[in-house]
C-alpha positions as CSV (number, residue, x, y, z in Angstrom):
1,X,-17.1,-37.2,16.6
2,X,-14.1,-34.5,16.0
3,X,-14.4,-32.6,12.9
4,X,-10.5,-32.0,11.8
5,X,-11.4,-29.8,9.5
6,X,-12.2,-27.2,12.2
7,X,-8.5,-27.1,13.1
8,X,-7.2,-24.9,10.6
9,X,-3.8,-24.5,11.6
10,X,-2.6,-27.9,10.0
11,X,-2.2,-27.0,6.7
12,X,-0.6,-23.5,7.0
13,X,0.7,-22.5,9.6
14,X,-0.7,-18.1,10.8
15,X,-0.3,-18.3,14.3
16,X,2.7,-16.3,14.6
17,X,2.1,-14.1,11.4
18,X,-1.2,-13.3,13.8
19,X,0.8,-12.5,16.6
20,X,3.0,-10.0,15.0
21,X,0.4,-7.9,13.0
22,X,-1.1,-7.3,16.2
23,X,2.6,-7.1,17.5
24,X,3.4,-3.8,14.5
25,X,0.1,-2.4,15.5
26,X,0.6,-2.4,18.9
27,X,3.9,-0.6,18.2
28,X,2.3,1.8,16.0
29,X,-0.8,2.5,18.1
30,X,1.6,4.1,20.8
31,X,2.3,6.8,19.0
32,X,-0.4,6.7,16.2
33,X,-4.2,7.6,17.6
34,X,-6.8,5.2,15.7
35,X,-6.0,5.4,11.7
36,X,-6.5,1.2,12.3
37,X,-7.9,1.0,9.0
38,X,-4.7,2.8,7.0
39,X,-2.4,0.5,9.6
40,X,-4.1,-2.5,8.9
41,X,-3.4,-2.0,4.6
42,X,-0.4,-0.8,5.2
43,X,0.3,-4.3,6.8
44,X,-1.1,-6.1,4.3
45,X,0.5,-4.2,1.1
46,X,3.8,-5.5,2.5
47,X,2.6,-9.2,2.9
48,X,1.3,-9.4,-0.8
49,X,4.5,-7.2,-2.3
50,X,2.4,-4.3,-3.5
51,X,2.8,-0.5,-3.1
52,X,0.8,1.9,-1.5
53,X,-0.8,5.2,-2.4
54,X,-2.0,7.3,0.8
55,X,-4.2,10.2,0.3
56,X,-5.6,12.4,2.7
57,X,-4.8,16.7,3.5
58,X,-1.9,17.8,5.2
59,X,-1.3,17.2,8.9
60,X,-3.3,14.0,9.5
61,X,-0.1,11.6,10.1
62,X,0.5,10.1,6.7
63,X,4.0,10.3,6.3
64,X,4.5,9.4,10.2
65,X,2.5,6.7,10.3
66,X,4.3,5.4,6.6
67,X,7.8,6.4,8.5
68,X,7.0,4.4,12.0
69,X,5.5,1.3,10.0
70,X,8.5,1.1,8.1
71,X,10.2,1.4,11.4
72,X,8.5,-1.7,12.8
73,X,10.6,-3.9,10.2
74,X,14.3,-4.4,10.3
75,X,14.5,-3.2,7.0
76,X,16.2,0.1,5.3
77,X,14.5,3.3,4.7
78,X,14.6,6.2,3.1
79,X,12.6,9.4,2.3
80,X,12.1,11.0,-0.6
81,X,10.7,14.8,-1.4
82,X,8.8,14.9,-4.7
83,X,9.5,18.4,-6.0
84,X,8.9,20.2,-9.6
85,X,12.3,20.1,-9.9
86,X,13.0,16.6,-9.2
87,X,15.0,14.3,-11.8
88,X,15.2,11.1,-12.9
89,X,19.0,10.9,-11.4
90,X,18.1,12.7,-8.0
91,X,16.0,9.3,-7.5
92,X,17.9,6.3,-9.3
93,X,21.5,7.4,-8.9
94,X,23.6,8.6,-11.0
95,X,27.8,7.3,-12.5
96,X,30.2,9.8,-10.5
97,X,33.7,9.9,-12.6
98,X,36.5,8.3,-10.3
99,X,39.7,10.6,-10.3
100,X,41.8,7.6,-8.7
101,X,41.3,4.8,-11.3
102,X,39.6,7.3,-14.1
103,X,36.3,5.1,-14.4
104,X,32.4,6.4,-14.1
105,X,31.1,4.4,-10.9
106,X,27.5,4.1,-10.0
107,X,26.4,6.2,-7.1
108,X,23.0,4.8,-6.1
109,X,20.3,6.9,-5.2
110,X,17.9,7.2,-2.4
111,X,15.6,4.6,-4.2
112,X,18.1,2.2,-3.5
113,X,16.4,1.0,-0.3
114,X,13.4,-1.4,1.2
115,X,10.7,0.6,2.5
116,X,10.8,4.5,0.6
117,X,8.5,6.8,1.3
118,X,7.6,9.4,-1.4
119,X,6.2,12.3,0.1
120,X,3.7,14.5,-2.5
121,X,4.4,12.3,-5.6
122,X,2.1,14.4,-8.2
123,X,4.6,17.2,-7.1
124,X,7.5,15.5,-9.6
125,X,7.3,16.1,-13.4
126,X,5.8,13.4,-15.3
127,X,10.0,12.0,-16.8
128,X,10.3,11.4,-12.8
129,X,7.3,9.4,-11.7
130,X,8.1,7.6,-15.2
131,X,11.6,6.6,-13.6
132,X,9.9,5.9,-10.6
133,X,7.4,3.6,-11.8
134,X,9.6,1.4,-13.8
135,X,11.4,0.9,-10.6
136,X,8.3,0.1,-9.1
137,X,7.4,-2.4,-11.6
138,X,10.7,-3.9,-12.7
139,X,11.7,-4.2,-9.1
140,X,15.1,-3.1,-10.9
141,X,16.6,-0.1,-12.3
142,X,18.1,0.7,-15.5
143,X,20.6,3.8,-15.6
144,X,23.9,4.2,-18.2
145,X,22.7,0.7,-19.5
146,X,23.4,-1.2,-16.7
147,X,20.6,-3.0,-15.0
148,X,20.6,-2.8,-11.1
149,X,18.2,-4.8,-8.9
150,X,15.8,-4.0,-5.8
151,X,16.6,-5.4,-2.6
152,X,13.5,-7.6,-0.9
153,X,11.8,-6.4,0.5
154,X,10.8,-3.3,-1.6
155,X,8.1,-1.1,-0.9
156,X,6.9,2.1,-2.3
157,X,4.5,4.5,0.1
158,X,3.5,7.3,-1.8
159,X,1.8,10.4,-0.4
160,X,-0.6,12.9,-2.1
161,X,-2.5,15.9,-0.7
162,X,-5.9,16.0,-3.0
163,X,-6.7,19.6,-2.2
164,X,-3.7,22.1,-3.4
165,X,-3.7,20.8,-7.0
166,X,-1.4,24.3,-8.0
167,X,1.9,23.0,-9.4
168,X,0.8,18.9,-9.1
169,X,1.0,16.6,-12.5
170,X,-1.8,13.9,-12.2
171,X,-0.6,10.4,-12.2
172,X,-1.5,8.9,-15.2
173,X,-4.0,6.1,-15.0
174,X,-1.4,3.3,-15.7
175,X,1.1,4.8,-13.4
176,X,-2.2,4.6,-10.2
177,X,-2.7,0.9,-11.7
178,X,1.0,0.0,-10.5
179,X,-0.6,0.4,-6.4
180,X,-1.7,-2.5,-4.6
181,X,-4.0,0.0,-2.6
182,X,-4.9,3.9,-2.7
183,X,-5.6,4.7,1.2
184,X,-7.8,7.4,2.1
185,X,-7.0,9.0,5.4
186,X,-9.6,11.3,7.0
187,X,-9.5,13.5,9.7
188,X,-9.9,12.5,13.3
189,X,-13.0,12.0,15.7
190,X,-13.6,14.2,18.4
191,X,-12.5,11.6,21.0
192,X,-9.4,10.7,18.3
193,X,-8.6,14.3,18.3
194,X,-8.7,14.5,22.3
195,X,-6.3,12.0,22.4
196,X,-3.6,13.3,20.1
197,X,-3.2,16.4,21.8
198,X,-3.3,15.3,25.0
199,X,-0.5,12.1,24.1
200,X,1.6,15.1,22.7
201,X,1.0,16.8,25.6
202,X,2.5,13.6,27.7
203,X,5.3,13.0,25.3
204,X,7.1,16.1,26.6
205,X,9.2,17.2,23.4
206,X,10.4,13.1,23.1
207,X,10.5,12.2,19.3
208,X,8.1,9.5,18.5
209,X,10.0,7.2,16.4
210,X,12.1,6.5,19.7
211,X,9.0,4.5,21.0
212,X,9.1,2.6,18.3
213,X,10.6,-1.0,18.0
214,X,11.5,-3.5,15.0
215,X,9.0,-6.4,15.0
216,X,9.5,-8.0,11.7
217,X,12.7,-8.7,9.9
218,X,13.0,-9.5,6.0
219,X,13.3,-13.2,6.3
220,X,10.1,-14.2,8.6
221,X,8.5,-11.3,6.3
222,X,9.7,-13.8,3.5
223,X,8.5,-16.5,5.1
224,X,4.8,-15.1,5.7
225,X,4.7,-14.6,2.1
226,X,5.2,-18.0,1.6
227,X,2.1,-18.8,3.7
228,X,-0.2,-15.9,2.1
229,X,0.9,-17.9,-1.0
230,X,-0.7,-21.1,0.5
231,X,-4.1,-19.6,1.4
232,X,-7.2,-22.0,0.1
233,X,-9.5,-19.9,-2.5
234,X,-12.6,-21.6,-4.1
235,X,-13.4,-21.4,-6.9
236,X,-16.8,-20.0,-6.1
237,X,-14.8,-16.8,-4.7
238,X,-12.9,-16.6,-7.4
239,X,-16.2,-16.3,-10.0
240,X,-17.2,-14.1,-7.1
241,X,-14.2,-11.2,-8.0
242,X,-14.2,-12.0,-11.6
243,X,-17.8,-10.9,-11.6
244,X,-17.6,-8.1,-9.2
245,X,-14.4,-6.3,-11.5
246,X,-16.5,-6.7,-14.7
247,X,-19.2,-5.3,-13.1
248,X,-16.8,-2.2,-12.8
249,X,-16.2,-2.3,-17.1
250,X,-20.0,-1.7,-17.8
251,X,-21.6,0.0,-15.1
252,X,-23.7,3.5,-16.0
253,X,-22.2,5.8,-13.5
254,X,-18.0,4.9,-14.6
255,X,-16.4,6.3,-17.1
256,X,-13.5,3.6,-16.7
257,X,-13.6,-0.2,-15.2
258,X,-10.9,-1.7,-13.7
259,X,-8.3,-4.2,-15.7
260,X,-7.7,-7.8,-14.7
261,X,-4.8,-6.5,-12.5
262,X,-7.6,-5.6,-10.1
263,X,-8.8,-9.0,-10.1
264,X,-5.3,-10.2,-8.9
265,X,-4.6,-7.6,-6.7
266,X,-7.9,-8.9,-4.8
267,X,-7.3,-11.6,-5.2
268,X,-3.7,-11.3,-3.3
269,X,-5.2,-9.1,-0.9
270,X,-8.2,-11.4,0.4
271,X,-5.7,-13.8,1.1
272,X,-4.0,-12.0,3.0
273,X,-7.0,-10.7,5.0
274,X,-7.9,-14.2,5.5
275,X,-4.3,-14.9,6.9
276,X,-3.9,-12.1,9.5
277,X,-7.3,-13.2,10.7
278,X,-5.7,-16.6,11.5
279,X,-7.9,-17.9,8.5
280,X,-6.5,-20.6,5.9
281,X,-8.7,-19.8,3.2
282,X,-10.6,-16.8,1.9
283,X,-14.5,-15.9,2.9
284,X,-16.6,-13.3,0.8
285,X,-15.7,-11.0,3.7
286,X,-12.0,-10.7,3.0
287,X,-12.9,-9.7,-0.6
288,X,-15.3,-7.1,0.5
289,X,-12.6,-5.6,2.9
290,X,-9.9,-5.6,-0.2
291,X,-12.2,-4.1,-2.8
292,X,-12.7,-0.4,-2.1
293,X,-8.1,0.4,-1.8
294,X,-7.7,-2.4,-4.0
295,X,-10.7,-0.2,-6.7
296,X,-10.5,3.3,-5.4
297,X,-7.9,5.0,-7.8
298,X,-8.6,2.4,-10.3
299,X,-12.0,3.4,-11.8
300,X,-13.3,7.0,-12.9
301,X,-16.5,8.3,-12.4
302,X,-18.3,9.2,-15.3
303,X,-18.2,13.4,-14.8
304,X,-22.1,13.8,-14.7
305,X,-21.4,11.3,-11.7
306,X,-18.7,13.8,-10.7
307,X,-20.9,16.6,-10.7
308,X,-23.5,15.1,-8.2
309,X,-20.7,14.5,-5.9
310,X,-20.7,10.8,-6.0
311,X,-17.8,8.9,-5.1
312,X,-16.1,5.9,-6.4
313,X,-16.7,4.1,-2.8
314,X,-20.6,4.9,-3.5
315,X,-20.2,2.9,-6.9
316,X,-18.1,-0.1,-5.2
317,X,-20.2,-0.7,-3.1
318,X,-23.3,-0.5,-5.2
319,X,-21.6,-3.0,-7.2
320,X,-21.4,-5.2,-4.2
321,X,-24.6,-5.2,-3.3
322,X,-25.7,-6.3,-7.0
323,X,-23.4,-8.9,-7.1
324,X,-24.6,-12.2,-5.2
325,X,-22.4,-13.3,-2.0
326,X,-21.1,-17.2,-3.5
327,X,-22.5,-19.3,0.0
């Protein structure tokens, strides 16, 4: 007897959202050596509307990779240099006075875009990443009293180097909570590194974003949404990452749990986990895959913790392990 269950591809329909995450990723792998990981969120923090923070030294392909994903969708972009010296106006725009009919018109700024990368964001001065993150949250921008809105899609990627602190303001705790994700990117293998050098050895002086081609435009990115939105969750996984985020508000070795928007945002992210897999509804699995970027800059260690050199990864996944896997 058939089973119709089994066919999942009745009730929503993920074979062509499949095809082109593995379409962007093929794109990107031609210029970008392994980093699947840090692709794969970055795929998923568009599908679920969320921003991105990506951590990780200098010279290990953050902004490229951020630059070339935002090349794989037909989408605007733009670049922006956090600097001490960075204002609120260099960001949002600012009103320009017109000589010709003798009225201030808006000049938009570089925020003004769909996918905008922010290079060294704890570089900016804390009145800046405040302009910034109303933008962020908002999805609109205020400036002279007049309220201007984001085009869709909009995506932040924000870059920041966690070794030369000198001349960095740290981004206040509510300002990390407006990320979908922080992504930690580490240094290469061996093999990884053999690779890089000798692709840049082949690529003769040709720029990489020429190899790069547009897979996904902004209305089947709409439309993917759509059916991320339709992704079945129990309500056994639900209790499952209620009870795993609480975990986070009493546990001994942090100083600071995360907030119900951590329950949403992995909630949003499982689903879409589940989806790219070609999966209508979520499995523990896809939770367990969200938790550590969707966590990461969300909880503090407590700074005896600190001190042993314990991470916040070590902690999320001690509070996995404690919590039981819904069957």
């Amino acid at each position: 007897m058939e089973n119709n269950d089994l066919n999942f591809d009745n009730r929503v329909p993920l074979e062509e959202l499949k095809i082109t995450v593995e379409q962007i990723k093929q794109e990107l792998a031609q210029v970008i050596v392994g980093q699947h990981n840090f692709m794969e969120l970055l795929i998923v923090s568009v599908l679920v509307d969320g921003h991105a923070l990506i951590e990780g030294v200098p010279g290990i392909a953050k902004t490229v990779t951020a630059k070339l994903f935002a090349k794989t969708l037909k989408t605007g972009f733009s670049r922006i240099q956090f600097t001490p010296d960075l204002m609120p106006s260099d960001i949002l725009g600012t009103s320009v006075f017109n000589v010709k009919n003798s009225e201030f018109e808006f000049k938009k700024g570089p925020i003004f875009s769909n996918v905008i990368l922010i290079d060294e964001i704890n570089r900016a001065p804390a009145k800046t990443q405040a302009a910034l993150f109303e933008t962020m949250e908002e999805r609109q921008a205020t400036v002279d009293g007049t309220t201007y809105p984001m085009a869709e899609p909009f995506m932040v990627l924000a870059t920041q180097n966690p070794i030369e602190q000198e001349g960095t303001y740290a981004l206040p705790e509510a300002q990390l909570d407006r990320f979908i994700f922080k992504i930690k990117v580490d240094y290469p293998s061996v093999e990884e590194e053999v690779k890089i050098v000798q692709t840049h050895h082949e690529r003769k002086g040709e720029k990489p974003q020429d190899k790069i081609k547009a897979v996904l435009t902004p209305k089947k990115l709409a439309e993917f949404k759509k059916n991320i939105h339709d992704i079945i969750v129990e309500e056994k996984i639900i209790n499952y990452i209620a009870n795993i985020i609480t975990s986070t508000r009493n546990h001994p070795h942090l100083y600071l749990g995360a907030s119900p928007r951590a329950s949403i945002a992995t909630l949003a992210t499982s689903k879409a986990f589940a989806a790219i897999s070609g999966r209508d509804f979520v499995i523990p699995e896809d939770v367990k895959k969200a938790l550590v970027p969707v966590l990461n800059h969300r909880v503090i260690l407590t700074p005896e913790r600190e001190m042993e050199g314990m991470t916040t990864e070590n902690v999320i996944h001690m509070i996995m392990e404690s919590v039981e896997i819904p069957r």
